[in-house]
N, CA, C and O atoms as a GROMACS GRO file, in nm:
protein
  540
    1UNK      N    1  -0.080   0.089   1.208
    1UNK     CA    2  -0.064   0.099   1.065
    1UNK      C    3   0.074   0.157   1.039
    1UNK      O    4   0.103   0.273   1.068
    2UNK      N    5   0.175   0.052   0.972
    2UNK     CA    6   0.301   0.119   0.959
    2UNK      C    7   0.312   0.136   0.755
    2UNK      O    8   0.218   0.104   0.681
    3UNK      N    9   0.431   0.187   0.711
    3UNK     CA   10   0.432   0.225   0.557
    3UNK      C   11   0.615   0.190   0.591
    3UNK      O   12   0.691   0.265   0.650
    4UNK      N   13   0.642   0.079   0.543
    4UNK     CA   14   0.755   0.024   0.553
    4UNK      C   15   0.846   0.001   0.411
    4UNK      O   16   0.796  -0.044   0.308
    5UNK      N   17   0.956   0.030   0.422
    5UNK     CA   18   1.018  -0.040   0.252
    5UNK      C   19   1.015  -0.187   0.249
    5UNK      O   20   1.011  -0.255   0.352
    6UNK      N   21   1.017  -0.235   0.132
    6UNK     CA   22   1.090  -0.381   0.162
    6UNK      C   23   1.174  -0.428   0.185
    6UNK      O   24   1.173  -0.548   0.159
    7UNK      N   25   1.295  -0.374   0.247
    7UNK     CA   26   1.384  -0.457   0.344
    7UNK      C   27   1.351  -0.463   0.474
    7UNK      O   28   1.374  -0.564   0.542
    8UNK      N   29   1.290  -0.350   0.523
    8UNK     CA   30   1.239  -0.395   0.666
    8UNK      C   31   1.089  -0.479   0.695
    8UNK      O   32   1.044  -0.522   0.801
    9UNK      N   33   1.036  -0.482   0.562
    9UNK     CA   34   0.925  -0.574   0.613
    9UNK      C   35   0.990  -0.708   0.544
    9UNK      O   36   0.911  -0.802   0.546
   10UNK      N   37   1.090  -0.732   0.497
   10UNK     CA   38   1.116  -0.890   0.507
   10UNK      C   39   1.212  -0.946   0.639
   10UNK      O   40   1.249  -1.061   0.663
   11UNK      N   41   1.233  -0.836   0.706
   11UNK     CA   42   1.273  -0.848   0.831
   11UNK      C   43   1.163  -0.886   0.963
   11UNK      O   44   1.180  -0.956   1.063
   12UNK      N   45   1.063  -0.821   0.924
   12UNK     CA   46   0.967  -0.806   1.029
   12UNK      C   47   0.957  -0.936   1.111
   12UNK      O   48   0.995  -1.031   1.044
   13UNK      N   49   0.910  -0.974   1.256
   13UNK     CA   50   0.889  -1.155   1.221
   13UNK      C   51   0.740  -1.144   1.194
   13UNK      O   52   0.655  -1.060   1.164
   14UNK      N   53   0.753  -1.256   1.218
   14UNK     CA   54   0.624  -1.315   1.157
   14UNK      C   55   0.573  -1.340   1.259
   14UNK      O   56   0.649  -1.405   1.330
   15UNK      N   57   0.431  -1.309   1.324
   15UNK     CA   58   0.334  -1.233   1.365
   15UNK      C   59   0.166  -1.294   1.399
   15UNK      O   60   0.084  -1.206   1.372
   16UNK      N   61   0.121  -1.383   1.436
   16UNK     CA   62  -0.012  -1.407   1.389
   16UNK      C   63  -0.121  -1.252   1.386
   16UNK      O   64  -0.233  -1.261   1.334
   17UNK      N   65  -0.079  -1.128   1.440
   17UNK     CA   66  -0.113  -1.061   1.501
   17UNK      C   67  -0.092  -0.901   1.376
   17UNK      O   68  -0.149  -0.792   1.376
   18UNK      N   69  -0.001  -0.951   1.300
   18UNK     CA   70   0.017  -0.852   1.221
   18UNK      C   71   0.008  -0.908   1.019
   18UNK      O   72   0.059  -0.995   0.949
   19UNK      N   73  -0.063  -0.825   1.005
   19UNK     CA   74  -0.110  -0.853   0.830
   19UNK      C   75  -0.035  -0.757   0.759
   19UNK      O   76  -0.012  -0.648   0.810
   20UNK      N   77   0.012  -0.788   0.633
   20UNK     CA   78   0.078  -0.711   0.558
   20UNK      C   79  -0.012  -0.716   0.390
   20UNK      O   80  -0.082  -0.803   0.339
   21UNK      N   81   0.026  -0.599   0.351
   21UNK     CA   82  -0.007  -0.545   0.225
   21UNK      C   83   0.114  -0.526   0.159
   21UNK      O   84   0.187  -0.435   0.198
   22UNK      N   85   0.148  -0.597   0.063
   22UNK     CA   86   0.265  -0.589  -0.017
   22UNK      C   87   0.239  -0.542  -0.166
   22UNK      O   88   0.157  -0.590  -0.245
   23UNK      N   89   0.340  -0.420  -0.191
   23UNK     CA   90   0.288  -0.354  -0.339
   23UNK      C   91   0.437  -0.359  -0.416
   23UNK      O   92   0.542  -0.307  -0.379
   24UNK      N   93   0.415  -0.425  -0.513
   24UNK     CA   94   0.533  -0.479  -0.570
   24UNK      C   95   0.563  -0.389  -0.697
   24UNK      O   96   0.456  -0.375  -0.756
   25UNK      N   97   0.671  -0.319  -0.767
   25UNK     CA   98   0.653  -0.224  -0.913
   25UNK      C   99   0.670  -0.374  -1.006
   25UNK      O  100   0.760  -0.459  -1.002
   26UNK      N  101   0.566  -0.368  -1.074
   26UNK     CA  102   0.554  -0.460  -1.230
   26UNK      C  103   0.676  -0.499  -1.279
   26UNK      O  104   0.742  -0.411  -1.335
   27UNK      N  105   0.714  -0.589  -1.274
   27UNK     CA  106   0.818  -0.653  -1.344
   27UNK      C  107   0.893  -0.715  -1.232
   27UNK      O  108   0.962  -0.815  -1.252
   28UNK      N  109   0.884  -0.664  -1.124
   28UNK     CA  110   0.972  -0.696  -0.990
   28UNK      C  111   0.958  -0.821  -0.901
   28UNK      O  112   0.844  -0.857  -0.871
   29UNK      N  113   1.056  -0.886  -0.859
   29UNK     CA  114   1.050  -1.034  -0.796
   29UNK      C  115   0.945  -0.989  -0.657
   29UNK      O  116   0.952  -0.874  -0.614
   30UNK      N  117   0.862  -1.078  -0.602
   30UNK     CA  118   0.809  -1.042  -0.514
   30UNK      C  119   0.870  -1.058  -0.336
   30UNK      O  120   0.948  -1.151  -0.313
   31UNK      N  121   0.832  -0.968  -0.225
   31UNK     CA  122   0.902  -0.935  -0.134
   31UNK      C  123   0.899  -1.074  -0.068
   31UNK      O  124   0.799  -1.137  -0.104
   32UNK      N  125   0.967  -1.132   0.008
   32UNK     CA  126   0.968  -1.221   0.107
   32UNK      C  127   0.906  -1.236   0.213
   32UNK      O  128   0.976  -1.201   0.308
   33UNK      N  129   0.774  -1.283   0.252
   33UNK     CA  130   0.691  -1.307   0.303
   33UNK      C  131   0.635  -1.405   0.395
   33UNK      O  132   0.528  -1.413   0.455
   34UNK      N  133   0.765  -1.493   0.386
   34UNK     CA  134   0.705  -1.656   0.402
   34UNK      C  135   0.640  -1.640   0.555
   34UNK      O  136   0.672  -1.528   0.597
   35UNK      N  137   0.583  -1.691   0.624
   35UNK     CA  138   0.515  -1.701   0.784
   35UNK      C  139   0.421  -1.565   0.812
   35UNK      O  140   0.360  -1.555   0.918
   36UNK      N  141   0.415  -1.460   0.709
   36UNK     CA  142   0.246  -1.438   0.760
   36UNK      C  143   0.167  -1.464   0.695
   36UNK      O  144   0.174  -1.492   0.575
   37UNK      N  145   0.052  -1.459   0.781
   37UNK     CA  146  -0.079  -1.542   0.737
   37UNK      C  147  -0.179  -1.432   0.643
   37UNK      O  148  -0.233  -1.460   0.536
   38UNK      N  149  -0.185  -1.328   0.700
   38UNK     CA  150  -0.264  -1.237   0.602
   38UNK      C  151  -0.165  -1.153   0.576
   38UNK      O  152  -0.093  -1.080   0.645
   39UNK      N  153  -0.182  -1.192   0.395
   39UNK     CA  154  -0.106  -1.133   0.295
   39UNK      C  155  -0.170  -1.075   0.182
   39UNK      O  156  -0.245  -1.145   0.114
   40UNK      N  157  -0.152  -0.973   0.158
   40UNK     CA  158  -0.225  -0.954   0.027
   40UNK      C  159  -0.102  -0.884  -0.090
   40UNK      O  160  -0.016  -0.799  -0.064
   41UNK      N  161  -0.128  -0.944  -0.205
   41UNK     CA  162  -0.002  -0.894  -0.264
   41UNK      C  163  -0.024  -0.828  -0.379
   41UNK      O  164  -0.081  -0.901  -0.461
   42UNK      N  165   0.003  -0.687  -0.431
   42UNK     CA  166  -0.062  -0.604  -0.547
   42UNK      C  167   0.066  -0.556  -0.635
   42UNK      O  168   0.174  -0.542  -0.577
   43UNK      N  169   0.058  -0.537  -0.749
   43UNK     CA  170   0.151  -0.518  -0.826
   43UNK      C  171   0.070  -0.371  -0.937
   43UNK      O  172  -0.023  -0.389  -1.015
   44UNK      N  173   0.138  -0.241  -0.911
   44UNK     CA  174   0.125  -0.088  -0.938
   44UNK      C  175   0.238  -0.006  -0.950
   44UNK      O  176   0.327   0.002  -0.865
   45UNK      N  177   0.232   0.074  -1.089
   45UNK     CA  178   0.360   0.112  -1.099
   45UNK      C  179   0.331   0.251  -0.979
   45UNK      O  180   0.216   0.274  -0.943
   46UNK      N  181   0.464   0.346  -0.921
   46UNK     CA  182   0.510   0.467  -0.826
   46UNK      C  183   0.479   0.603  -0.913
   46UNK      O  184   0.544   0.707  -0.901
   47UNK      N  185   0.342   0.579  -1.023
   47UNK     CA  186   0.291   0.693  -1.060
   47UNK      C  187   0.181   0.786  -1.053
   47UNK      O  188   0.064   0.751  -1.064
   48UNK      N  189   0.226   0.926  -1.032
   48UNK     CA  190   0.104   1.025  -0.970
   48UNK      C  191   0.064   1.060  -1.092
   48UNK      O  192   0.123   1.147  -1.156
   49UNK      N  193  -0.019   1.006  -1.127
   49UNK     CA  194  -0.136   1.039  -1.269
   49UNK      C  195  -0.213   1.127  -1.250
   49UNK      O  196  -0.322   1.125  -1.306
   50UNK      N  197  -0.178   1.220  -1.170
   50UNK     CA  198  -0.324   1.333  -1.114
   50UNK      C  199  -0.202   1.456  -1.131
   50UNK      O  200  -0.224   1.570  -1.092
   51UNK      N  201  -0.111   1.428  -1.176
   51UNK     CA  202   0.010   1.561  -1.196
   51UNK      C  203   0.028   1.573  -1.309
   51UNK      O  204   0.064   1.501  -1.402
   52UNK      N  205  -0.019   1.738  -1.286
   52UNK     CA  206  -0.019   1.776  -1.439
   52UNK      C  207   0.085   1.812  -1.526
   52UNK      O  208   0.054   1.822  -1.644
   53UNK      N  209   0.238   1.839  -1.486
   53UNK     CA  210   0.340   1.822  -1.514
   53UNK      C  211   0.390   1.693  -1.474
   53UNK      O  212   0.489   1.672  -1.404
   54UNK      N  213   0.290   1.583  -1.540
   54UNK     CA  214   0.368   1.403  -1.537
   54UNK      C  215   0.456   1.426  -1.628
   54UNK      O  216   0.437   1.500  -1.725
   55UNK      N  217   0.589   1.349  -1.596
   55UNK     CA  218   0.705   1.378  -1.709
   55UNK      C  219   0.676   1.222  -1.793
   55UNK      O  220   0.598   1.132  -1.764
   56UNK      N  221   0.761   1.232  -1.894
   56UNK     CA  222   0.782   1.162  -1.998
   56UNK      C  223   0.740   1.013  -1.976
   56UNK      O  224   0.656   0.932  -2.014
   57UNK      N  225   0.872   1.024  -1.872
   57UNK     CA  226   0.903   0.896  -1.848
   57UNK      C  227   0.773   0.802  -1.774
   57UNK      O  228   0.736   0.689  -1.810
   58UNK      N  229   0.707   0.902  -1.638
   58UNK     CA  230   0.588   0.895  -1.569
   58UNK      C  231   0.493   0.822  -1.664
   58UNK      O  232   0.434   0.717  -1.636
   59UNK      N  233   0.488   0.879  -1.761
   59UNK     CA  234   0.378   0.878  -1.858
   59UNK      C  235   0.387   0.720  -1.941
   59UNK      O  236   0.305   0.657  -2.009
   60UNK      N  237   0.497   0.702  -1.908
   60UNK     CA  238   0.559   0.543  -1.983
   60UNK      C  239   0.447   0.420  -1.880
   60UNK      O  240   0.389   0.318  -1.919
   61UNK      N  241   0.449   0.464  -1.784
   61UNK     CA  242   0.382   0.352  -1.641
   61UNK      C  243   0.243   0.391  -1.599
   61UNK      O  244   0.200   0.364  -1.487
   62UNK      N  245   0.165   0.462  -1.700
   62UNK     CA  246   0.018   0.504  -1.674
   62UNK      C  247  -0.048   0.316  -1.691
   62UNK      O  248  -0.097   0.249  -1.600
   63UNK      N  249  -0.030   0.284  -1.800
   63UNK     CA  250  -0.058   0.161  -1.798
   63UNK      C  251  -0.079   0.118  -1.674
   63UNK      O  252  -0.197   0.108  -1.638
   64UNK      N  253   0.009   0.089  -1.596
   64UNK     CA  254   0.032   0.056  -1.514
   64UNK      C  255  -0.001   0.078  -1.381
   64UNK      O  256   0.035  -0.002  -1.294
   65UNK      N  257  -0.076   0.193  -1.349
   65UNK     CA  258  -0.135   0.240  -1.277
   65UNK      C  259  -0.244   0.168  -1.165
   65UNK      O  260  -0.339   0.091  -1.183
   66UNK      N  261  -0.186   0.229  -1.042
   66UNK     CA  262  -0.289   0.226  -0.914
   66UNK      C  263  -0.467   0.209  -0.998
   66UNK      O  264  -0.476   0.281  -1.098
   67UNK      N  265  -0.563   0.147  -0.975
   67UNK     CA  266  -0.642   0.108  -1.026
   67UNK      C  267  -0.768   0.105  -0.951
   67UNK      O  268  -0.742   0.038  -0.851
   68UNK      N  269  -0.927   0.152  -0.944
   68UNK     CA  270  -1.002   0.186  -0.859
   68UNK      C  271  -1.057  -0.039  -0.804
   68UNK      O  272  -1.112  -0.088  -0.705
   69UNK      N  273  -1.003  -0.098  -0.926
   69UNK     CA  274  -1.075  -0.232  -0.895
   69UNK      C  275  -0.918  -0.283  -0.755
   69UNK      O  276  -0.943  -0.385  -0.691
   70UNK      N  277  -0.798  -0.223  -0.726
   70UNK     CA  278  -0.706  -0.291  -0.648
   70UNK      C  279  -0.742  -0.190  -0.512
   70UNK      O  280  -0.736  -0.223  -0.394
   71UNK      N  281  -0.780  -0.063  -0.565
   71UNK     CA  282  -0.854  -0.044  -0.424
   71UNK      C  283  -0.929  -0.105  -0.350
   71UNK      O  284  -0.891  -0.121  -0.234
   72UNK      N  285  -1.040  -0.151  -0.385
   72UNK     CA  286  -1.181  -0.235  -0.386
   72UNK      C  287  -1.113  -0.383  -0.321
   72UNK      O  288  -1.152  -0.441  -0.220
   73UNK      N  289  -1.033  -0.411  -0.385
   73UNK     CA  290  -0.922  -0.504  -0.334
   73UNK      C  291  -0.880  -0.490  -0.176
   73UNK      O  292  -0.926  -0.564  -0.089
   74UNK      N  293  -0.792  -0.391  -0.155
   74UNK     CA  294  -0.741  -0.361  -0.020
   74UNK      C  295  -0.876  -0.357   0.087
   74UNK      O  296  -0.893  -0.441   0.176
   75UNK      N  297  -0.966  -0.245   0.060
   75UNK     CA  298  -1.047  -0.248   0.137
   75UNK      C  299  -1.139  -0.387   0.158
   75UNK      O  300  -1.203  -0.402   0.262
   76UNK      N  301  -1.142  -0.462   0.080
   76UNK     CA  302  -1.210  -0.616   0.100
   76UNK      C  303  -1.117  -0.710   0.200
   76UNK      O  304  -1.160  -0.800   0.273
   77UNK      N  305  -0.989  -0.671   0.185
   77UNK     CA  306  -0.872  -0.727   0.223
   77UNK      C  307  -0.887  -0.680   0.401
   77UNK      O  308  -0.926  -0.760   0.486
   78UNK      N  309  -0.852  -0.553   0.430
   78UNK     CA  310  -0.885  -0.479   0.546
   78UNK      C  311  -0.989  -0.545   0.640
   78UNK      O  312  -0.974  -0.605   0.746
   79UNK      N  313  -1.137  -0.505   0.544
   79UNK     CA  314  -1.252  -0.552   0.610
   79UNK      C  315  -1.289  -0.732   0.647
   79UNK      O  316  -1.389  -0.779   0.702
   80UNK      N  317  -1.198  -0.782   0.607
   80UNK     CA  318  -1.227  -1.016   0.660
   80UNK      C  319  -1.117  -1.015   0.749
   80UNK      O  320  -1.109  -1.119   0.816
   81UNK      N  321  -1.016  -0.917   0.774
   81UNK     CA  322  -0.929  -0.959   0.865
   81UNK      C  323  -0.949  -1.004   1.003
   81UNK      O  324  -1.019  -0.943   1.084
   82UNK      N  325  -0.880  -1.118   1.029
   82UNK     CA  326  -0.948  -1.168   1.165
   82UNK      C  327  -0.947  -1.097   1.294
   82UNK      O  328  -0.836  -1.048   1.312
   83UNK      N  329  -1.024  -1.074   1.385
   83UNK     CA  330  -1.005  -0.993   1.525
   83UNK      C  331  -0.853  -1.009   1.591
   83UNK      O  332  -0.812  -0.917   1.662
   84UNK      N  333  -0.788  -1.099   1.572
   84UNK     CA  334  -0.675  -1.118   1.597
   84UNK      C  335  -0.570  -0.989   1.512
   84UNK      O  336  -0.479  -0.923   1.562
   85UNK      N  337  -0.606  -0.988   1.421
   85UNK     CA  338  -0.528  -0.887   1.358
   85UNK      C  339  -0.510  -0.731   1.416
   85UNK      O  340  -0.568  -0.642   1.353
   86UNK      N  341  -0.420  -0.691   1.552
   86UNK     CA  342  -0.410  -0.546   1.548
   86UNK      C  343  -0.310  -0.459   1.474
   86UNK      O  344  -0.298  -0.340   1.500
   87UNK      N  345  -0.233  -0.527   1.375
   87UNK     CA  346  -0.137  -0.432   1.322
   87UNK      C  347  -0.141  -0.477   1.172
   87UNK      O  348  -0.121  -0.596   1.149
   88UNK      N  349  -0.164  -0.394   1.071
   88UNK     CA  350  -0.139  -0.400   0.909
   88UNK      C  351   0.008  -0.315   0.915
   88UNK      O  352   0.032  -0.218   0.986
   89UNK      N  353   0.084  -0.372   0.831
   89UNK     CA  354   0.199  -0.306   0.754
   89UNK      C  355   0.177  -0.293   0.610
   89UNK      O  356   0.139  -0.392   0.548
   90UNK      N  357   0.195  -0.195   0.558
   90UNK     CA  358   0.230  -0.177   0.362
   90UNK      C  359   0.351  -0.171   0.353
   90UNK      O  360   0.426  -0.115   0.433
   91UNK      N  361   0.383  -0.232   0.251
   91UNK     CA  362   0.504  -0.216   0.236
   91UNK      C  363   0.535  -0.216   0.061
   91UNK      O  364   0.480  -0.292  -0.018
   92UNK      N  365   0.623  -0.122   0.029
   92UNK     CA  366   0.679  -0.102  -0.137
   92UNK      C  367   0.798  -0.102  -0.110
   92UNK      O  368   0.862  -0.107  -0.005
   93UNK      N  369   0.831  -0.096  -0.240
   93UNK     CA  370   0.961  -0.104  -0.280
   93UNK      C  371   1.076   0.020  -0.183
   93UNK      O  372   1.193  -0.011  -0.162
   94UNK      N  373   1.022   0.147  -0.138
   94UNK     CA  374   1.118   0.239  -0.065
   94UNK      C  375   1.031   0.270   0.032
   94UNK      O  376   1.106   0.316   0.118
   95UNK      N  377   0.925   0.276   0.073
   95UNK     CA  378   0.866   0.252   0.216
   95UNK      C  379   0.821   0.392   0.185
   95UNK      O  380   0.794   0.437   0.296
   96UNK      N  381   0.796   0.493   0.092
   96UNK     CA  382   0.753   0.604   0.172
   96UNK      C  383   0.620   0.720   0.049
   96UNK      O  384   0.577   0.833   0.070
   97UNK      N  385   0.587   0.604  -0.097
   97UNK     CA  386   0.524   0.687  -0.165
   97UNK      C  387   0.388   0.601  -0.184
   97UNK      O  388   0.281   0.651  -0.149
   98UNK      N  389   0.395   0.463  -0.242
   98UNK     CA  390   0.321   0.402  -0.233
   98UNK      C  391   0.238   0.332  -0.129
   98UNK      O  392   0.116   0.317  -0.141
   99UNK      N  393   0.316   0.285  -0.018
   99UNK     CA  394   0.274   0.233   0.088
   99UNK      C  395   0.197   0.321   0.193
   99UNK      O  396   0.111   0.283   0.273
  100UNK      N  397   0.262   0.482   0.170
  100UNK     CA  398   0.246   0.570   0.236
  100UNK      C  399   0.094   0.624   0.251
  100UNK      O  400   0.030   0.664   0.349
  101UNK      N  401   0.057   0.606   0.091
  101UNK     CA  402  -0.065   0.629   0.015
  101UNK      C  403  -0.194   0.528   0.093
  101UNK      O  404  -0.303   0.553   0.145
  102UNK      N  405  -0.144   0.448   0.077
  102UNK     CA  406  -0.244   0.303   0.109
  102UNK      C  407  -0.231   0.325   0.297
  102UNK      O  408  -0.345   0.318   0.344
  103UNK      N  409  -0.153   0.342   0.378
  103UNK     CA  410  -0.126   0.367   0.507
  103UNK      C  411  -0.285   0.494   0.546
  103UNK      O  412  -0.396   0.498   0.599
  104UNK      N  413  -0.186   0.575   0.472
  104UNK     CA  414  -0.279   0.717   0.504
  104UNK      C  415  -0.396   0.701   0.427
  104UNK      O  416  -0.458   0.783   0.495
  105UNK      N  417  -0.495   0.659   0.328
  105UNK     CA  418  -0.570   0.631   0.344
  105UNK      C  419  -0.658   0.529   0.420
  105UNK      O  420  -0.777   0.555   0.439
  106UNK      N  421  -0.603   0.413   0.464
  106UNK     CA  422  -0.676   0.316   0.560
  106UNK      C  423  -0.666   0.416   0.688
  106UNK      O  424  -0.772   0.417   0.751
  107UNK      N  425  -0.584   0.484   0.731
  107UNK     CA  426  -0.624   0.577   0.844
  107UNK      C  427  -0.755   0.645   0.850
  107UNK      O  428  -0.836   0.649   0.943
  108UNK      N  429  -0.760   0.718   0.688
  108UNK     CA  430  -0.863   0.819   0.683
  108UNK      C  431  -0.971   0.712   0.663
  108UNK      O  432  -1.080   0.769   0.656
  109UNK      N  433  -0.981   0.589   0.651
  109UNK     CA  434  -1.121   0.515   0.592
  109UNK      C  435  -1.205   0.454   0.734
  109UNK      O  436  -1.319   0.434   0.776
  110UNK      N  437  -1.090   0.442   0.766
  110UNK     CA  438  -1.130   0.316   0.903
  110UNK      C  439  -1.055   0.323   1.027
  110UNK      O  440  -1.036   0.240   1.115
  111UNK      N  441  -1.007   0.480   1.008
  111UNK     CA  442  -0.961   0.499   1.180
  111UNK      C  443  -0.819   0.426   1.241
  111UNK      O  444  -0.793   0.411   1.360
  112UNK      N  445  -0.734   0.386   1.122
  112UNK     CA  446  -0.642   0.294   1.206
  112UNK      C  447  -0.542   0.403   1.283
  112UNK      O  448  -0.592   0.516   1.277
  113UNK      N  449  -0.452   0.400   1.334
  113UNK     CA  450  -0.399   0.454   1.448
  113UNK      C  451  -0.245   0.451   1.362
  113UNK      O  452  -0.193   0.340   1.352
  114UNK      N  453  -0.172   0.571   1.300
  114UNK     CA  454  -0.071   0.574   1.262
  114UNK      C  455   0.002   0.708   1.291
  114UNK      O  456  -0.058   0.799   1.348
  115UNK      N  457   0.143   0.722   1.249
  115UNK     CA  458   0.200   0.854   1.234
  115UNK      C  459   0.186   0.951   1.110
  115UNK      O  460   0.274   0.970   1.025
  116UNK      N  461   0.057   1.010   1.113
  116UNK     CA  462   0.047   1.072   0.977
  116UNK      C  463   0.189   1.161   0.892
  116UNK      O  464   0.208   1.182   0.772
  117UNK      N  465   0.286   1.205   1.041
  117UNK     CA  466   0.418   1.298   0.972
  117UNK      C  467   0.478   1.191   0.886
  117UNK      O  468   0.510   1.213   0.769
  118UNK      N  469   0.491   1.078   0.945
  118UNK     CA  470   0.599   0.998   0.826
  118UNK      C  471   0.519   0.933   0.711
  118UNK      O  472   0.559   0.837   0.646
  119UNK      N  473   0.397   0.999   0.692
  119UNK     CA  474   0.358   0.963   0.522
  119UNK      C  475   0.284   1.070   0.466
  119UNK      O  476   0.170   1.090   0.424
  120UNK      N  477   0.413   1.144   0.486
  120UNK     CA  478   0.399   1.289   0.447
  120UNK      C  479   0.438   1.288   0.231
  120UNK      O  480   0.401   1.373   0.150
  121UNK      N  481   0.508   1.181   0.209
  121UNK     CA  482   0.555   1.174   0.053
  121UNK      C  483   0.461   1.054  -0.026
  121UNK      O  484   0.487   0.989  -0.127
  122UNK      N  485   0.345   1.053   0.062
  122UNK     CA  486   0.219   0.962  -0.053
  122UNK      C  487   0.236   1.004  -0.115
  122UNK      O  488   0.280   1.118  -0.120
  123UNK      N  489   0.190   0.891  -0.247
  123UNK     CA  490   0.136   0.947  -0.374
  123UNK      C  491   0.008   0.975  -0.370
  123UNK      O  492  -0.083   0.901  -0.333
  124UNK      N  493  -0.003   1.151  -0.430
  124UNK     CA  494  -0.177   1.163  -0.422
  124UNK      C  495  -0.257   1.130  -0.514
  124UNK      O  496  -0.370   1.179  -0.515
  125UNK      N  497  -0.201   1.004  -0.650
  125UNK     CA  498  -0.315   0.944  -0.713
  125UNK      C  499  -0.329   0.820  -0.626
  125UNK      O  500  -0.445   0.792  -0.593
  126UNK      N  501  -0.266   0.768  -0.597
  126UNK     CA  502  -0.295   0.597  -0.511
  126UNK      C  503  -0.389   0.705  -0.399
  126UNK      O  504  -0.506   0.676  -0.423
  127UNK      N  505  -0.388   0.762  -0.344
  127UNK     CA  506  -0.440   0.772  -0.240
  127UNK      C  507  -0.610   0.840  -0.290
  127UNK      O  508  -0.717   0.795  -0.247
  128UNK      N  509  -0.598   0.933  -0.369
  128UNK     CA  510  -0.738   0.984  -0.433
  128UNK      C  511  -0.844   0.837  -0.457
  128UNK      O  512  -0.964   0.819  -0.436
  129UNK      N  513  -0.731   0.745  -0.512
  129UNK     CA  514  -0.854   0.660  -0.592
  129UNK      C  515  -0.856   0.571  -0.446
  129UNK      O  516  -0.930   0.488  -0.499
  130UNK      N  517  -0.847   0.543  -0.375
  130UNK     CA  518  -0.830   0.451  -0.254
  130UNK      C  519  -0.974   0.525  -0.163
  130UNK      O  520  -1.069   0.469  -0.109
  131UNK      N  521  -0.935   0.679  -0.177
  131UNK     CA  522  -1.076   0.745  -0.113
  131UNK      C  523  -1.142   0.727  -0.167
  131UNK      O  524  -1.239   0.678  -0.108
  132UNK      N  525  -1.158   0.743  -0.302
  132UNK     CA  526  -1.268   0.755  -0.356
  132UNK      C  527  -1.377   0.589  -0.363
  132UNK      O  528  -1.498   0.566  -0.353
  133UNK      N  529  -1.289   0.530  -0.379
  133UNK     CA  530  -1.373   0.392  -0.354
  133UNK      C  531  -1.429   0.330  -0.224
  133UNK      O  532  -1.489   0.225  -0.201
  134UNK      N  533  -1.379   0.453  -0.133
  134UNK     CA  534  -1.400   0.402   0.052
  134UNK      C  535  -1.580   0.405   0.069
  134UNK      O  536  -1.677   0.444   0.005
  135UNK      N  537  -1.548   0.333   0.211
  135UNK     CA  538  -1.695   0.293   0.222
  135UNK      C  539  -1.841   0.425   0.237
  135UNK      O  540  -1.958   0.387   0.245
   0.00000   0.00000   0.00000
């Protein structure tokens, strides 16, 4: 389980062996993907709605918000992946709040095998609602 930005996962190759989760911010062209096979692609704005000093601006992209039905999503996504599949990547826009979130929770849901130090800057609303919908 890696938490990658999107320049290095449009680098990645392409893989029968590795699935990606791509989280795109709303309005944004989507990452480059072409040759893997399991893809799942979600579009959530980079806001912690569980902070109680959310600033202004934060507060502009609640709309927009990580969502308990795109959790429900991932984990459906996770759970049909074929036995062939030993490696998921996430990947956002800077590799280290959103993706980080979705990383470190599929660790905590289903045991995947990652470096918990480098997703040390999740966001802890993507990640609350991701638990909270786990199996």
């Amino acid at each position: 389980m890696f938490a990658v930005s999107r320049g290095i996962a449009e680098k990645l190759p392409r893989l029968e062996s590795v699935a990606v989760i791509s989280v795109t911010a709303p309005g944004r062209p989507l990452a480059i993907l072409d040759g893997f096979k399991q893809v799942l692609r979600l579009s959530f704005a980079d806001v912690d709605f569980m902070n109680p000093e959310i600033s202004p601006r934060a507060k502009e992209k609640l709309k927009a918000a990580f969502r308990p039905e795109q959790a429900e999503t991932i984990r459906e996504f996770v759970e049909r992946l074929p036995g062939g599949v030993v490696t998921v990547v996430v990947r956002c826009e800077g590799g280290y709040s959103r993706s980080c979130a979705i990383a470190l929770g599929l660790h905590r849901l289903y045991g995947y095998e990652t470096d918990t130090k480098h997703l040390a800057e999740a966001n802890p609303s993507v990640l609350c609602v991701l638990m909270l919908s786990g199996p």
